[in-house]
C-alpha positions as CSV (number, residue, x, y, z in Angstrom):
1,X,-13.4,-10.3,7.3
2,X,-13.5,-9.8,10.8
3,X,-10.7,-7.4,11.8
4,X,-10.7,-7.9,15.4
5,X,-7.4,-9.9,16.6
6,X,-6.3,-10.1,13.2
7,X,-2.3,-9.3,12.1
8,X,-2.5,-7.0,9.3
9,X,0.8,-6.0,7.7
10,X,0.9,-1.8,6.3
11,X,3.8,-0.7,4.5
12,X,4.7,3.2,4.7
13,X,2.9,3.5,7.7
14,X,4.9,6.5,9.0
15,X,2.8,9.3,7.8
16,X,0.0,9.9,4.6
17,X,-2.6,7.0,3.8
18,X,-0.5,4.4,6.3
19,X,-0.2,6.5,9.1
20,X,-4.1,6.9,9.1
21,X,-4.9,3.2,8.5
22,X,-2.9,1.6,10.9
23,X,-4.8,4.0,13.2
24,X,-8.2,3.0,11.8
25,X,-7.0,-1.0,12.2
26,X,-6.4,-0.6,15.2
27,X,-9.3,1.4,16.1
28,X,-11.6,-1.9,14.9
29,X,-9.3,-4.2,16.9
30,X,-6.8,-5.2,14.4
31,X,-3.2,-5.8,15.4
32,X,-1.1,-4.2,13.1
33,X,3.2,-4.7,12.0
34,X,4.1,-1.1,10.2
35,X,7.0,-2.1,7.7
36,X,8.9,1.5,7.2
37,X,11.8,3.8,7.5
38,X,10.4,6.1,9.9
39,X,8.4,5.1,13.4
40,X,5.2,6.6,13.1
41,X,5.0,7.2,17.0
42,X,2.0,5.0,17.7
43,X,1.9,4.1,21.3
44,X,-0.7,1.3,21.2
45,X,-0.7,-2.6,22.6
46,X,-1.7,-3.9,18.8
47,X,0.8,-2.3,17.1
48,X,5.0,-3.1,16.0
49,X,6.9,-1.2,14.0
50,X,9.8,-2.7,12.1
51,X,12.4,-0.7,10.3
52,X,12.0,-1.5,6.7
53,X,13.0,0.0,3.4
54,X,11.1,-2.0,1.1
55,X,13.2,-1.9,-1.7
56,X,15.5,-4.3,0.3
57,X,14.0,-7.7,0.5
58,X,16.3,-8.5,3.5
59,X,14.3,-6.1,5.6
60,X,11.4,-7.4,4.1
61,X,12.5,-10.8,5.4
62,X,13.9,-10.2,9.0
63,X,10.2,-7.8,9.4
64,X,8.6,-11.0,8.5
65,X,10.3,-13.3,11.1
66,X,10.2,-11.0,13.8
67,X,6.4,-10.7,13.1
68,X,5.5,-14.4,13.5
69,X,7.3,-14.5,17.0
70,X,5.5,-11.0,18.1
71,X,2.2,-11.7,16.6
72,X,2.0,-15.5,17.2
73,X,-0.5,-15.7,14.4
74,X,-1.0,-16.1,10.6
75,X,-1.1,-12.7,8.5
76,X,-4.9,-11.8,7.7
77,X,-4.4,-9.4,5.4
78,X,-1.1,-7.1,3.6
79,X,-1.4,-3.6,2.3
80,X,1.1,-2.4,-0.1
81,X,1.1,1.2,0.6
82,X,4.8,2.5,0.9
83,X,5.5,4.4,-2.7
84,X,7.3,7.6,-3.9
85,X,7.6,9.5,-7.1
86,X,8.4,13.0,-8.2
87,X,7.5,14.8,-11.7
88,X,10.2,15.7,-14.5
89,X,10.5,15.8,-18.3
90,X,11.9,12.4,-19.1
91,X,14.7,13.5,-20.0
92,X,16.1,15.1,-17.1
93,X,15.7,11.7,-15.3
94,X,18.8,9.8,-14.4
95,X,18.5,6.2,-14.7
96,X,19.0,6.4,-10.9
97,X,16.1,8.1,-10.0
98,X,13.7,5.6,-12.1
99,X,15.5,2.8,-10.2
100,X,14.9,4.3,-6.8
101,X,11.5,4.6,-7.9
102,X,11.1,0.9,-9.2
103,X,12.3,-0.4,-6.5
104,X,10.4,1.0,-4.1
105,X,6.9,1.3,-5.9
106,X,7.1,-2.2,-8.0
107,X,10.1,-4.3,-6.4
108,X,8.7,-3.2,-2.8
109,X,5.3,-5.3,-3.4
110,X,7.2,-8.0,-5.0
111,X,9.3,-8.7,-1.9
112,X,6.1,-8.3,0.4
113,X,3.5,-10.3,-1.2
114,X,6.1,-13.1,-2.4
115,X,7.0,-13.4,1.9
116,X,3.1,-13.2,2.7
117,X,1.8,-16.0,0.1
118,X,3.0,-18.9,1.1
119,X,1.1,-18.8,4.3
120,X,-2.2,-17.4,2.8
121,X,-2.3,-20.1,0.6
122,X,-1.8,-22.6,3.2
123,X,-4.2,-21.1,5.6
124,X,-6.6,-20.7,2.5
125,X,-7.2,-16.9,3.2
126,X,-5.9,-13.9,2.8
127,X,-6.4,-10.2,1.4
128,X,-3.8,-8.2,-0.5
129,X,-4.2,-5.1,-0.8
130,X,-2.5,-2.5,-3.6
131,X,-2.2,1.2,-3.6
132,X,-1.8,2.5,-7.1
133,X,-2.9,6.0,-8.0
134,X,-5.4,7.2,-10.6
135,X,-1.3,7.6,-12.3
136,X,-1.7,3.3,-13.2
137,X,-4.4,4.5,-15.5
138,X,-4.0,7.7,-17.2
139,X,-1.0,8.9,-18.1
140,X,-0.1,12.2,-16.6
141,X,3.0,14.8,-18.3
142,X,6.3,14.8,-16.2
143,X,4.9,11.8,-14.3
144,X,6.3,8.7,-16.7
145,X,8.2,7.3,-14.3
146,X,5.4,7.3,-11.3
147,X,2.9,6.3,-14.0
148,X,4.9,3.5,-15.1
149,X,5.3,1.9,-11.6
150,X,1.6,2.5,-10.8
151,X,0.8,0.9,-13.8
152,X,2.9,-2.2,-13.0
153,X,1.2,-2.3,-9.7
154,X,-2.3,-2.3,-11.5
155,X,-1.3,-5.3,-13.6
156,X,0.6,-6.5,-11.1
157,X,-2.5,-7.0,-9.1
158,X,-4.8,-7.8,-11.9
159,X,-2.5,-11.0,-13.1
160,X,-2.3,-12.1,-9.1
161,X,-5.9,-12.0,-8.4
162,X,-6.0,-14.6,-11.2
163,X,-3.3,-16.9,-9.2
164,X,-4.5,-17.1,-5.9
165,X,-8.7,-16.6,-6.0
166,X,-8.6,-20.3,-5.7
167,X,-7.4,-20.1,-2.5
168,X,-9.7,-17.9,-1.2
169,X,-7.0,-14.8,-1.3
170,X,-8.6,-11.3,-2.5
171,X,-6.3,-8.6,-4.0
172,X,-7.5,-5.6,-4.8
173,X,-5.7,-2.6,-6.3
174,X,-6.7,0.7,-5.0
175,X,-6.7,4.1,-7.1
176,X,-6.6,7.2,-5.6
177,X,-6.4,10.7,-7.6
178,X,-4.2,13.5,-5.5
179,X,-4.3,13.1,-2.2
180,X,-3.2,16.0,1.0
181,X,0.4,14.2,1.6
182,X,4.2,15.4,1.7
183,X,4.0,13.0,-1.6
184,X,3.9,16.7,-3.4
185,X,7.3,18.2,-1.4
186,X,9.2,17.2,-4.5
187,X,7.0,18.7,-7.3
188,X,6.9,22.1,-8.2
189,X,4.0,21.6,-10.2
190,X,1.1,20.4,-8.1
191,X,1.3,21.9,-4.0
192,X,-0.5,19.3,-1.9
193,X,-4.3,21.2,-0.7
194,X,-7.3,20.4,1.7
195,X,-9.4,20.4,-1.7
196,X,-7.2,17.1,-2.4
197,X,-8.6,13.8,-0.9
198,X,-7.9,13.2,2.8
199,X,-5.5,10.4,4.0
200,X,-8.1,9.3,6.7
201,X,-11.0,8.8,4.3
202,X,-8.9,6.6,2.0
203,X,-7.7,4.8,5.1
204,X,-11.3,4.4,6.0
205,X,-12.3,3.0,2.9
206,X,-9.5,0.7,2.7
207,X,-10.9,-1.0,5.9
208,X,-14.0,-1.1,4.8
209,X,-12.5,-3.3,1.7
210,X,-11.2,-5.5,4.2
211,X,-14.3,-5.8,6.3
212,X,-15.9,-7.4,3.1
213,X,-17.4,-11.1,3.2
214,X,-15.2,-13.7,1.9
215,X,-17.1,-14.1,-1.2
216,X,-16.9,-10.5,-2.1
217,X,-13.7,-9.6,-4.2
218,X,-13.2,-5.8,-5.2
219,X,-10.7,-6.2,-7.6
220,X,-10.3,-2.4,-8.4
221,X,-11.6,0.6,-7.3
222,X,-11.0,4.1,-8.2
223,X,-11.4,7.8,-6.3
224,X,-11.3,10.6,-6.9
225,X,-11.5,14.5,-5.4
226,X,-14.6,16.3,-6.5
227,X,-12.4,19.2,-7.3
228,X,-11.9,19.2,-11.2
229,X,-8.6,20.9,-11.3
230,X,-6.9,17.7,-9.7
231,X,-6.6,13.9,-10.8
């Protein structure tokens, strides 16, 4: 896809992985809508932040409105990026904290590709993309929670891809391993490193997935630090 003049949608793009790819989009041309909490600060022509907490599809909804009037165009392309998690025994969760983390991580990319679909499948295009986490494949200790969101959002993408190839939508569900982020303030376990993969390589690769040709669908892909001591 060519990504100049086209509206692509990031979730979570106030720091980490969105941060860096709505700056990369926009570096190629793209004109980006940032669905999250925070404003990231970008002070570009292309770009419109909406305050959005993604658990709430009412945000999801008025972001999606207000889009269509400020962009004027159909949506190219959506990348499911905002997610959360922290580590404990399972036990010492409280039901709470693995709703919170549902309904950001699984519920969040319900909301946003149920509001994006309709018009992709009218306008017979579209890419979805899906950021899971090398925790939607391998279980990882004082991580059940995260893993089981990140594995919904891995067969979450793997059951869509089957719904809409016929018209022409790609979704592909992207797994990183540890990545240099506040996602580790929380964990006492794991502190967040330069040996850890960089936000602004993922976010490069992630454009280069939607650069693809049209009949070229990368259904998964997988990455990981060279550093052994990390996931």
């Amino acid at each position: 896809m060519e990504l100049k003049n086209k509206w692509i949608i990031v979730t979570g793009d106030s720091r980490g992985i969105g941060l860096e790819l709505a700056k990369k989009l926009l570096e190629n041309g793209a004109r980006v809508a940032g669905w999250s909490r925070h404003d990231p600060g970008i002070d570009h022509p292309g770009f419109r932040h909406y305050h959005v907490d993604v658990s709430k599809g009412e945000d999801i909804d008025k972001a999606w409105e207000s889009g269509q009037k400020d962009f004027g165009a159909a949506v190219a392309a959506l990348v499911n990026n905002a997610g959360y998690g922290f580590f404990k025994y399972l036990e010492d969760y409280t039901a709470e904290e693995w709703q919170d983390m549902y309904a950001v991580n699984v519920f969040g990319l319900f909301y946003a590709s149920k509001k994006v679909l309709p018009q992709m499948k009218r306008q017979r295009s579209g890419h979805i993309v899906n950021i899971s986490s090398i925790a939607g494949k391998e279980g990882i200790a004082q991580a059940s929670a995260y893993c089981g969101s990140k594995f919904a959002v891995r067969g979450i993408s793997a059951a869509l891809y089957k719904e809409v190839k016929e018209f022409n939508i790609k979704v592909t569900c992207v797994m990183p391993g540890s990545v240099n982020t506040h996602f580790f303030d929380r964990t006492e376990a794991t502190t967040a490193n330069p040996t850890m993969l960089h936000p602004a390589d993922l976010a490069q690769t992630i454009v280069q997935l939607l650069e693809t040709p049209d009949n070229y669908n990368p259904s998964e892909i997988e990455i990981r630090p060279m550093n052994v001591r990390y996931q």
